[in-house]
C-alpha positions in Angstrom: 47.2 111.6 -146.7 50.1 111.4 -144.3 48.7 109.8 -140.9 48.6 113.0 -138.4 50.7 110.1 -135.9 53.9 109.1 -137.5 55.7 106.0 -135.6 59.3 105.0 -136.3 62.0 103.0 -134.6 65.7 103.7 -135.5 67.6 101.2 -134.0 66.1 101.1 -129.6 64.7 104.5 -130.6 61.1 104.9 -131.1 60.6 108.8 -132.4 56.7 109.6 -132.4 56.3 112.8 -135.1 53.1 114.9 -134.8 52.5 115.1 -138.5 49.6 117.8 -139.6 52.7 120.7 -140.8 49.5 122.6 -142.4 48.3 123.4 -138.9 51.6 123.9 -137.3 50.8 120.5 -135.6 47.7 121.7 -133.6 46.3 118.8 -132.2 42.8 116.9 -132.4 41.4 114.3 -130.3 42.1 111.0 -132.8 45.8 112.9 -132.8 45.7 112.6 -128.9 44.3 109.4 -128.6 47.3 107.8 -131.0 49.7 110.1 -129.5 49.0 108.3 -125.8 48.6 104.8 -127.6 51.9 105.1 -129.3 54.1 106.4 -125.7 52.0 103.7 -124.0 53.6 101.2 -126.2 57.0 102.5 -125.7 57.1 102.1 -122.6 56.6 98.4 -122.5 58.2 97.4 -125.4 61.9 95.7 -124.5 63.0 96.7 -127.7 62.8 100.3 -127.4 65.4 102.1 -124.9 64.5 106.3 -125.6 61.5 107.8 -126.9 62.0 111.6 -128.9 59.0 114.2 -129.7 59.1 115.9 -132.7 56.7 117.6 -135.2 56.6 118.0 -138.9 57.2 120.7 -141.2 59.3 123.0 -139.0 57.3 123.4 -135.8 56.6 121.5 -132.7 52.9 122.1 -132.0 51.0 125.0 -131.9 48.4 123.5 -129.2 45.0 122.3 -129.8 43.4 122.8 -133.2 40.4 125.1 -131.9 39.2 125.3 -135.8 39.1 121.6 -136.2 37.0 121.1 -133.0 34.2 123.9 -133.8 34.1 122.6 -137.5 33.4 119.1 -136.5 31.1 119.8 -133.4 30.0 123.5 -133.0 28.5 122.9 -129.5 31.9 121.0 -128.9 32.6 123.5 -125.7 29.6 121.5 -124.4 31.6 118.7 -124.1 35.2 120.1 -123.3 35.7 118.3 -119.9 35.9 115.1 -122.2 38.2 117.1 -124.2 40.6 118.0 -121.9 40.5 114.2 -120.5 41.9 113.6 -123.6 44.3 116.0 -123.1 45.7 115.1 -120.0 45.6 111.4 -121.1 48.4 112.2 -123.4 50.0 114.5 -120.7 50.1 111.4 -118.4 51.2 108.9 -120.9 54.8 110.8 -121.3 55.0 111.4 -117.8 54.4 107.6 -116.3 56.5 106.3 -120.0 59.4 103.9 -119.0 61.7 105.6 -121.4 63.3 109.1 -121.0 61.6 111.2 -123.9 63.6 113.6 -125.8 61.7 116.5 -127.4 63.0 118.0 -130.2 61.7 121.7 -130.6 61.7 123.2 -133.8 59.4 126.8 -134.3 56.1 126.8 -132.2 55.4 125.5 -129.3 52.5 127.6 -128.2 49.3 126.4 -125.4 49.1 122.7 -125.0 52.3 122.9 -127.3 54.3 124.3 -124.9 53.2 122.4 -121.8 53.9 119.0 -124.1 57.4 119.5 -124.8 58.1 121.2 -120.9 56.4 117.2 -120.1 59.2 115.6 -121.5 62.3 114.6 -120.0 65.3 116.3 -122.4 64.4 119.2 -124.5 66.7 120.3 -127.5 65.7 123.1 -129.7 67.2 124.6 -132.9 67.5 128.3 -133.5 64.4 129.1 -134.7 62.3 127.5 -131.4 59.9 129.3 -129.1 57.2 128.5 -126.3 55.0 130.0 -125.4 51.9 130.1 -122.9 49.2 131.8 -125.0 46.0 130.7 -122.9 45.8 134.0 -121.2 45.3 136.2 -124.6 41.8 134.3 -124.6 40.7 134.3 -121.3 42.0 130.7 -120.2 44.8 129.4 -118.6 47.4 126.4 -118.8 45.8 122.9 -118.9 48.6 120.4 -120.0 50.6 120.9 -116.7 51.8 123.9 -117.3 50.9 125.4 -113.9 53.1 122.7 -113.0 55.8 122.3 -115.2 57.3 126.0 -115.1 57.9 126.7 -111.8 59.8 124.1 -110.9 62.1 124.7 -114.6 62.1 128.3 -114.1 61.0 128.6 -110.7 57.6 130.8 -109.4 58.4 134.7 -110.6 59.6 133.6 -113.7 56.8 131.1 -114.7 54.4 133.8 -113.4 56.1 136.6 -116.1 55.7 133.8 -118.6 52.1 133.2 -118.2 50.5 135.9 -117.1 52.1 137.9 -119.8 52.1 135.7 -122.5 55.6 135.6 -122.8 57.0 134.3 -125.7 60.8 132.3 -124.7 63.1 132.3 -127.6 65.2 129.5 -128.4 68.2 131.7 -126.3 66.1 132.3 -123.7 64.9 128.7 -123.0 68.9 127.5 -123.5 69.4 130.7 -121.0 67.0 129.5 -118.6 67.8 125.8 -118.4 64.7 124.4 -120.0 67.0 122.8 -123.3 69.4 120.8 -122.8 71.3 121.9 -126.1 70.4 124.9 -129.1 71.4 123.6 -132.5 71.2 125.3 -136.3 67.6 125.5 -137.5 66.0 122.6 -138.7 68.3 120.0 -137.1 66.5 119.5 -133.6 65.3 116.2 -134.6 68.8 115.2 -135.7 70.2 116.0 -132.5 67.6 114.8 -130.6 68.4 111.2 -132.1 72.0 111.7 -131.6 71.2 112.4 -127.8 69.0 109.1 -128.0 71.5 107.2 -129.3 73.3 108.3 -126.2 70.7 107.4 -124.2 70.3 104.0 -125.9 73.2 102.7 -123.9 72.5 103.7 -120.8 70.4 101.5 -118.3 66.4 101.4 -118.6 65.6 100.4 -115.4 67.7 103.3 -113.6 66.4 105.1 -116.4 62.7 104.6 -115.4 63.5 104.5 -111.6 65.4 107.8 -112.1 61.8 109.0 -113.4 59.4 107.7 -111.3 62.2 109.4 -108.1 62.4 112.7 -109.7 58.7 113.2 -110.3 57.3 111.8 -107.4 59.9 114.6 -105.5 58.6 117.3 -107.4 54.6 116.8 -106.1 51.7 115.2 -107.4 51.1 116.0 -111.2 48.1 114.1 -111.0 46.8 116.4 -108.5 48.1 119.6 -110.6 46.1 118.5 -114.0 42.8 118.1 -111.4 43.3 121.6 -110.3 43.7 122.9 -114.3 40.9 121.2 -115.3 38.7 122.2 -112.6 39.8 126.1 -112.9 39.8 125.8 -116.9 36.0 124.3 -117.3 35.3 126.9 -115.1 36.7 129.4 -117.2 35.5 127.8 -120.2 32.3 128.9 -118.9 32.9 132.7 -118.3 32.0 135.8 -121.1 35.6 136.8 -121.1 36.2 132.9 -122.3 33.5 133.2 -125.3 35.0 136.6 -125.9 38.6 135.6 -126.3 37.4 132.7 -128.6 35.4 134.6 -131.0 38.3 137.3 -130.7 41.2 134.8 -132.0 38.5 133.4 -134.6 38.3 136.7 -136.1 41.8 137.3 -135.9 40.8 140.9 -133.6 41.8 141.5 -130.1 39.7 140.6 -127.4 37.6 142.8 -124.9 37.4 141.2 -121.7 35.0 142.3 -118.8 35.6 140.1 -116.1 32.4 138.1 -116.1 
């Protein structure tokens, strides 16, 4: 079985592959926990110069693997602040990396998916890409940053049009609206996210990771923003229209929310 982690170095490139293609990518906790190891050790390794995000089989990640959680722990909503803990840990691991961090966005990025690759630094995506913020559809909202993230790519009206309504941003759109850097032929995002790395590769790391630490610490305290998500999302977590959105997308019927 093909480890759901995949860790390579080409040449002072480290690329970190989210490998479970059967699943789209969706993520479990030992996924998260080897994610946030693996960026950790990019960013102290001399040897490595760029980091790039991909995922297997066609798509980038298609959030957290809901399935996977209730079949190994049924009353695992119980437990969800750990959960999200987890979630943010890999959130803050890309964020505080020395490295600039390339994703490369082929199909899905949907939920936590989304909010991962709008984390990184550099986003490239081929034709065939789309994000989207899909919390809303079950009664949720945003909880990898991305009450943070798309307002200041996008600014406020548009990131509110994105999540309130679901939106779902094309590979066009996202090229349209500044959140890739470059739109290349389907299939060859992670290609061109190496080539960009290689670019990157020559360029100086400590700048680089001063540039980082500058540009976020201008932008507000994302620390503060993934406090604020997780406090509003356990709190949702705990409403009807939460359980109702759930059991809605597990049956594959749409939801009937009440407000409670």
């Amino acid at each position: 079985m093909t480890d759901p982690i995949v860790v390579e170095t080409t040449g002072a490139t480290r690329i970190i592959t989210l490998s479970r293609p059967q699943t789209r990518n969706a993520l479990t906790r030992p996924m998260l926990a080897l994610a946030s190891e693996a960026f950790r050790d990019a960013s102290v390794d001399p040897s490595v110069r760029c980091v790039v995000l991909a995922g297997a089989g066609g798509h980038f990640c298609s959030g957290a693997d809901l399935r996977a959680a209730f079949g190994d722990d049924p009353e695992f909503l119980r437990r969800i602040d750990a959960y999200l803990d987890d979630f943010h840990a890999l959130i803050k691991s890309i964020v505080h990396c020395a490295r600039p961090i390339v994703a490369a966005m082929d199909g899905a990025a949907v939920g936590f998916g989304a909010d991962l690759a709008f984390s990184c630094d550099l986003r490239i995506a081929s034709r065939g890409a789309y994000a989207q913020e899909k919390f809303v559809e079950i009664g949720l909202m945003p909880d990898g940053g991305g009450t943070f993230w798309l307002p200041r790519l996008i600014g406020t009206a548009r990131a509110m049009q994105a999540i309130l309504l679901s939106e779902r941003l094309d590979a066009a759109k996202l090229h349209e609206l500044g959140i890739v850097a470059q739109l290349v032929d389907t299939d060859s995002a992670r290609d061109a996210a190496v080539a960009l790395a290689r670019r990157l590769e020559r360029g100086p790391p400590l700048a680089y990771a001063a540039i980082k630490r500058s540009v976020y610490a201008s932008l507000g305290d994302i620390e503060g923003a993934l406090r604020r998500e997780r406090e509003e999302q356990l709190r949702l977590l705990q409403s009807a229209d939460a359980s109702e959105g759930i059991q809605a997308w597990l049956e594959k019927r749409e939801p009937r929310f009440s407000g409670r």
